[in-house]
N, C-alpha and C positions, 0 to 999 in steps of 0.2 A: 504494500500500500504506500501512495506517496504521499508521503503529507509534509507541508509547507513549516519550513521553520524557519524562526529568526531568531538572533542571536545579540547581546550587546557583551564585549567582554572588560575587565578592570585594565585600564591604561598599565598598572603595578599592582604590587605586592596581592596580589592573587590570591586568596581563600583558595582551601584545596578544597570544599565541598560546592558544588554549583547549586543552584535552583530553577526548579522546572517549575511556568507557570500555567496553568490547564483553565481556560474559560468555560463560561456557564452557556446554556441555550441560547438560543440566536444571535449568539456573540463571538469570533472568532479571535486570533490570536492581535489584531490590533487594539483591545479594550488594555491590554499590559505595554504595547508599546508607546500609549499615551504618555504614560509617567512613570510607571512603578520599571521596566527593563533598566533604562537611562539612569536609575535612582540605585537601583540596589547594585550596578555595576561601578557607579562612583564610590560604591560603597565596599569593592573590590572582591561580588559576589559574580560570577560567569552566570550570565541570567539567562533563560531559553523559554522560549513559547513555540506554539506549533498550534495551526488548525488542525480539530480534531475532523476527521473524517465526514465530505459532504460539508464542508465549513468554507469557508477564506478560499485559497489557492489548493486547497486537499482534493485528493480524488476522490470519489463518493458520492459526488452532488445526484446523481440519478436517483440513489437508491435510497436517499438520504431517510425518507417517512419508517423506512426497513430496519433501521440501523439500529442497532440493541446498545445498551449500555457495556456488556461486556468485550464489545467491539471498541467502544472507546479506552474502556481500559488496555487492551490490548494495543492504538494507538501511544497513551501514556509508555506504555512500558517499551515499545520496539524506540522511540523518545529517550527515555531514561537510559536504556542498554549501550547508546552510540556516547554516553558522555561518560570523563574522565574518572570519575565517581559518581555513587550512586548520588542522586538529586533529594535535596529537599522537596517535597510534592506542597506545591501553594495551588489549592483550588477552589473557584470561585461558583456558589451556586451548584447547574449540574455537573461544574467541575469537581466541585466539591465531593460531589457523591463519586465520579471517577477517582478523587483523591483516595477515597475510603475505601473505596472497591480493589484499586490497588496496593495500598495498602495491607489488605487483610492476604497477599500470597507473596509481595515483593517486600524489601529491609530497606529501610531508610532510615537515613538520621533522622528525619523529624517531617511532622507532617502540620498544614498550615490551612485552616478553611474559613474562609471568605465569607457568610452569610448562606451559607452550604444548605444543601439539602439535606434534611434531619434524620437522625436513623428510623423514625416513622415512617415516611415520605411522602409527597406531595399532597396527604388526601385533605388535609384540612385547607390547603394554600389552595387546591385546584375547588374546592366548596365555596371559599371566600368569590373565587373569580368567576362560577358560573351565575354567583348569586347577582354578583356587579356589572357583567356586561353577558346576559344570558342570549341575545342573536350569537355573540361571537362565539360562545363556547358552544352553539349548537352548529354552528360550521365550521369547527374545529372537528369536532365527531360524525360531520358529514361528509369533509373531504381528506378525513387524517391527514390535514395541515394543521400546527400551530403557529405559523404567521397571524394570523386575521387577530389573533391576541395581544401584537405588537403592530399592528399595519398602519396606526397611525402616530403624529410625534406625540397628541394627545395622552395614546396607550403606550405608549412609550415610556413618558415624562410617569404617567402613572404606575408603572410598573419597575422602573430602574431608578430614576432621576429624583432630585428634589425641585421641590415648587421656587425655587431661588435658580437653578440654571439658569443662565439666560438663552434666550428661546433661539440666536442665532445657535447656539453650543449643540442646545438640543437637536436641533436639525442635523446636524452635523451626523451626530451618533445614532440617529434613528434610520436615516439612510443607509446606516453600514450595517444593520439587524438585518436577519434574512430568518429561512423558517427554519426547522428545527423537526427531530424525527418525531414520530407516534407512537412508533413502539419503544423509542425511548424515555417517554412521557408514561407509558406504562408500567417499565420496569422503575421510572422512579413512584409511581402510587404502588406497588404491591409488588413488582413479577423479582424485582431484586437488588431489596433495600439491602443497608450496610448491616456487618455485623461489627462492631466492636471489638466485642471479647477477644476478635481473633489477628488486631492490631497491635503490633509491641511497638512502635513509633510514640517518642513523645508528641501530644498533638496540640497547640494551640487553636482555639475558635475565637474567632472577631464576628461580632456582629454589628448593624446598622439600629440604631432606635424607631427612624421611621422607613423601616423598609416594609414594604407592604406586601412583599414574596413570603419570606421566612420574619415569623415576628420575633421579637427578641425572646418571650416564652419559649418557640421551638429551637431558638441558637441555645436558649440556657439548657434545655435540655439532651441537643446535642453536646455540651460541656459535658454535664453530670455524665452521659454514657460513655465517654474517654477519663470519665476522674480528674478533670481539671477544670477549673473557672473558666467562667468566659467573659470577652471582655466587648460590652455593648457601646459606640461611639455615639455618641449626642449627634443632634443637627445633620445626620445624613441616611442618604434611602439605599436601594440596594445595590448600587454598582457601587461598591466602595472605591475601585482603582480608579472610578473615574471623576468621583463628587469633588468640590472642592477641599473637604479635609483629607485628601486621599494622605498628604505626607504624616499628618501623624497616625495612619494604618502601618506606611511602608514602614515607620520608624519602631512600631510597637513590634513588628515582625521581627524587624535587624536588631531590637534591642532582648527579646527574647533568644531569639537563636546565638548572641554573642552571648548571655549568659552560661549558655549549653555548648559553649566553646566551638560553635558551628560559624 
């Protein structure tokens, strides 16, 4: 499979562990070239992103509505395998859930989720959205598309962004959304949520206060099933790498993982 990657590397003094960044739904590998690639390699971290399959520049796009969740794990991981050491896993949303998914069979120094999808999975998030825009979720399950959920900058703003973006910015990023599989919108409600128990990675969780994907109840409760806090930002919704406090996210990561000697 070819899937598209980019790279940003440390000018010097080079950290021997890199970090892989894995985006969420209808979002490919430029939601991390915004700010966080540029940020963590000044910070002399070897930073990688890749569209996952059916995404960005990746091959897939045909089959894309097909595509399972353990396909994209399998993406992360042929990703991981080509770098110098094993990666840090940062992932965002239904990256998130690829984060944990691979985690539970690959070793990693540590692992990093974004406003992730919760070891429950999507059923209460996908409840909330049929109740709020019920045309859209009803041709969503007519054409197993989930575009028409994001298809405009309205649902967009509503679903990623804060009400403070400024609406040139929003445009910007709503144009770069595309769709997104069905059967992998399936395995995130039931067909093949995370297990935990079967993760040895230290895991930090970040969450958004008003993000209205994953509420910060289901980011604390993905904490409690890793056994570690979680740590919820004021004033921002769900694309964290991209709001504007994205740097004190990048900075909570790099100051966690320097703790842990990563």
């Amino acid at each position: 499979m070819r899937l598209e990657t980019c790279s940003r590397l440390p000018a010097s003094n080079a950290r021997v562990t890199p970090v892989l960044f894995v985006h969420g739904a209808w979002h490919a590998a430029w939601c991390w070239q915004e700010h966080f690639m540029d940020y963590f390699a000044q910070r002399g971290y070897a930073a990688y992103a890749f569209d996952l399959r059916g995404h960005g520049g990746s091959d897939g796009r045909g089959r894309l509505r097909w595509t399972r969740i353990s396909e994209y794990v399998a993406d992360a991981a042929q990703i991981a395998q080509q770098l110098s050491a094993p990666p840090v896993i940062i992932g965002h949303s239904m990256g998130g859930l690829v984060a944990q998914k691979y985690l539970e069979t690959h070793a990693a120094p540590a692992g990093v989720l974004l406003a992730s999808v919760p070891p429950a999975g999507v059923l209460a998030t996908t409840l909330r959205i049929a109740r709020r825009h019920p045309l859209e979720f009803a041709r969503v399950n007519l054409t197993w598309r989930l575009y028409p959920l994001v298809a405009t900058p309205r649902l967009a703003r509503e679903a990623f962004f804060s009400a403070s973006m400024p609406e040139e910015q929003l445009q910007v990023y709503a144009k770069r959304l595309q769709d997104e599989s069905f059967l992998g919108f399936l395995d995130m409600l039931a067909l093949n949520l995370p297990r935990p128990q079967r993760v040895k990675a230290p895991m930090l969780v970040l969450g958004a206060a008003n993000d209205t994907i994953f509420h910060p109840n289901e980011i604390e409760a993905t904490a409690r099933a890793y056994n570690t806090p979680a740590t919820i930002f004021p004033n921002m919704a769900h694309d964290m790498m991209l709001e504007a406090g994205w740097q004190a996210v990048a900075d909570k990561i790099i100051a966690w993982l320097g703790e842990r000697g990563i």
